[in-house]
C-alpha positions in Angstrom: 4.1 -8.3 24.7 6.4 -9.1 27.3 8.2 -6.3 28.0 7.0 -3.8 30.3 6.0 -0.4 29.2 4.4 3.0 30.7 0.4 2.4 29.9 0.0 6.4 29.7 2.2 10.0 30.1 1.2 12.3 32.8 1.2 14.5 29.7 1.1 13.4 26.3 3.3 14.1 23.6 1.1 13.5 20.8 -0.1 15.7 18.6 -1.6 13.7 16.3 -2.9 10.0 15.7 -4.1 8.6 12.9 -5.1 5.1 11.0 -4.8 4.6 7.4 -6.7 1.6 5.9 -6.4 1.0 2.1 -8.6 -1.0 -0.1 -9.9 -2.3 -3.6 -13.4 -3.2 -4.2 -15.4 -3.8 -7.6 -18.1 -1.1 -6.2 -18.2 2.3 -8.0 -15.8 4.9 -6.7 -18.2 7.6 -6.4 -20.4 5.0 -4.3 -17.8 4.1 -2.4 -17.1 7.9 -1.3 -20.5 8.5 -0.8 -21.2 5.1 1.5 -18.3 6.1 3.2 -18.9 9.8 4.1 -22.4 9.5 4.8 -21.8 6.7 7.7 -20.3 9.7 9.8 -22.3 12.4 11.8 -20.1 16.3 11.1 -19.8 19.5 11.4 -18.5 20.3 7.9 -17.1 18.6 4.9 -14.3 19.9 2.3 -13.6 18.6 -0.6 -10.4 18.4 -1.0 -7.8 19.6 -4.0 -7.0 15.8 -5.7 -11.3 15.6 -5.9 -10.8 17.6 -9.3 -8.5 15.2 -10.8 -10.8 12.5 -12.6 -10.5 9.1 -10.2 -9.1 7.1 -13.6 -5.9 9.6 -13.8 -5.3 9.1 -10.3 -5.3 5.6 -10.4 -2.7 5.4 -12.7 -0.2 7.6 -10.3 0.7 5.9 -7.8 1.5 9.4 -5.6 -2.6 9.8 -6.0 -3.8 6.5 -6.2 -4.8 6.5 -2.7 -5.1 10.3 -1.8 -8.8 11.4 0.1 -11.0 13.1 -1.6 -13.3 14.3 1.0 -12.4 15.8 4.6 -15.1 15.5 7.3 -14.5 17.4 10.2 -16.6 15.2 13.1 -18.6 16.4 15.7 -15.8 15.6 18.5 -14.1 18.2 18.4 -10.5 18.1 16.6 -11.3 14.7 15.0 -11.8 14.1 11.5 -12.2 11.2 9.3 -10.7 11.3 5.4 -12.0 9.5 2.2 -11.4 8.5 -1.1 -12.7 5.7 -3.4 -9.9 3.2 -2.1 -8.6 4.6 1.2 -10.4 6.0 4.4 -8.7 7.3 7.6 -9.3 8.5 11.5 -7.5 11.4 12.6 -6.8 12.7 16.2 -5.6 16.6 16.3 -3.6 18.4 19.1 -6.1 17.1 22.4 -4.6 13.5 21.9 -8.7 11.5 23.7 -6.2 8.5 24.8 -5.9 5.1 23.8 -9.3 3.6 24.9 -11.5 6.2 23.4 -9.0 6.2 20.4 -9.4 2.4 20.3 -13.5 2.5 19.9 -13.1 5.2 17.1 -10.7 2.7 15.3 -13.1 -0.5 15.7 -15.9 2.2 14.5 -14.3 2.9 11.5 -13.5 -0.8 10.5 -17.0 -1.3 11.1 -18.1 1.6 9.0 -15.6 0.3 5.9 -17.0 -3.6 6.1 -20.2 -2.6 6.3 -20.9 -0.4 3.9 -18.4 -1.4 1.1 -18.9 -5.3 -0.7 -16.2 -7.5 -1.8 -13.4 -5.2 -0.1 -9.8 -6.1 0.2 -8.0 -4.5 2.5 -4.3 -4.0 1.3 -2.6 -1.5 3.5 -2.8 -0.4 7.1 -1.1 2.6 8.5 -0.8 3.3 12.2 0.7 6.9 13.2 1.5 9.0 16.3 3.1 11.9 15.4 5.0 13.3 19.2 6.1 16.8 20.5 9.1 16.1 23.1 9.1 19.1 25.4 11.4 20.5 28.2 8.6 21.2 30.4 6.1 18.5 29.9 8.4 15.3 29.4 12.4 16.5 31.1 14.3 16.1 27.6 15.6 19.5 27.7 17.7 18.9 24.0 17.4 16.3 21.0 20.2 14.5 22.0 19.0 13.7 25.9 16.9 11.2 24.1 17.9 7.3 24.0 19.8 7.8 21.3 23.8 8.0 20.3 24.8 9.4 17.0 28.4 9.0 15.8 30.5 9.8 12.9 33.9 8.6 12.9 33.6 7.6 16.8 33.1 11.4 17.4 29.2 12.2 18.9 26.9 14.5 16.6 25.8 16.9 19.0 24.0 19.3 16.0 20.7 19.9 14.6 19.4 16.2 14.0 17.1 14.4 11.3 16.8 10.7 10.9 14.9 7.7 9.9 14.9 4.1 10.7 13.1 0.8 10.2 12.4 -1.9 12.5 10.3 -5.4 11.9 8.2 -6.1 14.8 6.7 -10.1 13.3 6.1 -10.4 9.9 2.8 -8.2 10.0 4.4 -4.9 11.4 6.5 -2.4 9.8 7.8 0.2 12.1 9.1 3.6 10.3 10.8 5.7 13.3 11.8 9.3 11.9 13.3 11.8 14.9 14.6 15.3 14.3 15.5 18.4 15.6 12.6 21.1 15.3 15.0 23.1 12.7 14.0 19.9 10.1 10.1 20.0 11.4 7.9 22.7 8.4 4.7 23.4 8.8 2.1 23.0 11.7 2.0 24.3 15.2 4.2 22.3 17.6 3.8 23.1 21.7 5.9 25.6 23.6 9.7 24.4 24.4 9.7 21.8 21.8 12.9 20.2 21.8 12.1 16.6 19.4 10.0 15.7 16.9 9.2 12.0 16.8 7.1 10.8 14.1 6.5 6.6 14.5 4.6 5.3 11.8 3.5 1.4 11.9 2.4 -0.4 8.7 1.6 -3.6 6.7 4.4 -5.1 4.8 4.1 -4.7 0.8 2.1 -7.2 -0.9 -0.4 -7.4 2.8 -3.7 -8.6 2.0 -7.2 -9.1 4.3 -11.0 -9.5 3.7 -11.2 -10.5 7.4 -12.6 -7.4 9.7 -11.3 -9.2 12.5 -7.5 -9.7 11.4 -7.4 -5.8 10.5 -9.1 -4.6 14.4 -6.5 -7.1 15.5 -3.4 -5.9 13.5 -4.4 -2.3 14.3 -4.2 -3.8 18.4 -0.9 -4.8 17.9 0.6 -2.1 15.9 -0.5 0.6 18.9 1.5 -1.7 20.9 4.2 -1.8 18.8 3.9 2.1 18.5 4.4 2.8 22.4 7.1 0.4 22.3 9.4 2.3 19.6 8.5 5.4 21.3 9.2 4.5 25.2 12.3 3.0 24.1 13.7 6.2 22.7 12.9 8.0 26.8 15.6 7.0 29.0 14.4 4.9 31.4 15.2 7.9 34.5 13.5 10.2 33.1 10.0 8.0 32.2 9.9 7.2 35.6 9.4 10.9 36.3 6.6 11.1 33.6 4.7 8.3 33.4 1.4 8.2 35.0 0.6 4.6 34.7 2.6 1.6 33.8 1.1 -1.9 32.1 0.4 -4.4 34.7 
C-alpha cells in the first residue's frame, strides 16, 4: 500500500476483531463441527440456540445457512472461536492482543479449516474491527470531530448520527464502513466517554471462490490493511499525530 498510515494507537479503540471464513465441503456436517471444535484447546463450550434447528432447515434459510453452532471460549483469555457445519470464526473481545499476535491466531485458524476439512471451498471471508472512539483515549470529544462532513440541503447535521457506506478496495475487497452516534449503538458494554461507534467490516465480493489456503491467509493480509486504512482516514490527520504510537515505515 502506498499510502502511509499509523502501524498502532497509543490506545486502541477496538473492542472487538473478528474473521469470518465460509465454506462448502461434501464431508458430513456433524463431522465437520466436530473436526473443527476439537482442533482447539478451551475452557468451555456452548452450544448455541440455532444447534436445535435440524442443519437441512437451516440450509434452506439463508439468515441461518451460515450461523455457528458451537461457541468455544479459548484458553487466552477473551478469545473465542465459533463453528458451524459451513462457517468457522476467530474472535477478539474487549483486550484488543494487537495485530501480530492477532495475525498468527488468523493463519492458525486457516490451518485448522484446510486441515481438517477435505474438498473445502472457501466462499466468503469477513474481516471486522468493531472501534470505541473516546474523548479521553483518542481526542474526538463529539461524533462530528471525526473526518467526516454531513450535509442536507448545504446545511451541516450536527445531531445524533448513524450511517453506512461502501467502498471497493481491488476487486477482492469489499469495505462496509457503518459510524454512529452511541444513541444508535444497543447492546454491549462500550468504554467510558464514548463519543463514536465505528464498525468497519471487510469482505469477499459475492460469487468469491478459493480452495487455495494461501490466497485466503493472503486476502485476510490485505483486508487488515484495508481495515486500518478506512479507519485512519476517518481521524483527522491533527489529532492522529497526538495518538499514534507508531507509524508504518
Amino acid at each position: 500500500m502506498t499510502q502511509k498510515t499509523p502501524k498502532r494507537l497509543k490506545q486502541d479503540a477496538i473492542i472487538e476483531a473478528l474473521c469470518e471464513i465460509r465454506f462448502k465441503t461434501d464431508a458430513v456436517p456433524e463431522v465437520v463441527v466436530g473436526r473443527l471444535s476439537d482442533a482447539w484447546e478451551y475452557t468451555n463450550q456452548t452450544r448455541l440456540p440455532t444447534a436445535d434447528i435440524p442443519n437441512p432447515i437451516r440450509m434452506q434459510d439463508p439468515n441461518l445457512k451460515h450461523t455457528p453452532v458451537l461457541q468455544l471460549n479459548l484458553k487466552d483469555p477473551e478469545h473465542l472461536v465459533k463453528v458451524g457445519s459451513n462457517v468457522i470464526s476467530y474472535h477478539v473481545l474487549n483486550n484488543y492482543c494487537g495485530w501480530n499476535l492477532f495475525h498468527q491466531k488468523l493463519k492458525g485458524l486457516c490451518d485448522v479449516l484446510f486441515e481438517k476439512i477435505p474438498n473445502i471451498e472457501v466462499t466468503r471471508i469477513g474481516f471486522r474491527y468493531l472501534n470505541a472512539v473516546t474523548s479521553t483515549k483518542h481526542g474526538i470529544k463529539s461524533f462530528h470531530d471525526l473526518n467526516l462532513e454531513l450535509k442536507v440541503d448545504s446545511i451541516p447535521i450536527t445531531g445524533s448520527t448513524n450511517i453506512n457506506y461502501i467502498n471497493q478496495y481491488g476487486p477482492q475487497h469489499v469495505a462496509m464502513t457503518r459510524i454512529a452516534s452511541i444513541e444508535f449503538v444497543e447492546g454491549g458494554h462500550l468504554p467510558k466517554n464514548t463519543v463514536g461507534f465505528i464498525d468497519i467490516d471487510i469482505s469477499t465480493p459475492i460469487n468469491f471462490s478459493s480452495k487455495s489456503q494461501k490466497e485466503v491467509f493472503r486476502w485476510i493480509d490485505d483486508a487488515h490493511d484495508y481495515e486500518k486504512l478506512s479507519f485512519f482516514k476517518l481521524i483527522p490527520k491533527k489529532q492522529l499525530d497526538k495518538i499514534v504510537a507508531e507509524w508504518e515505515e
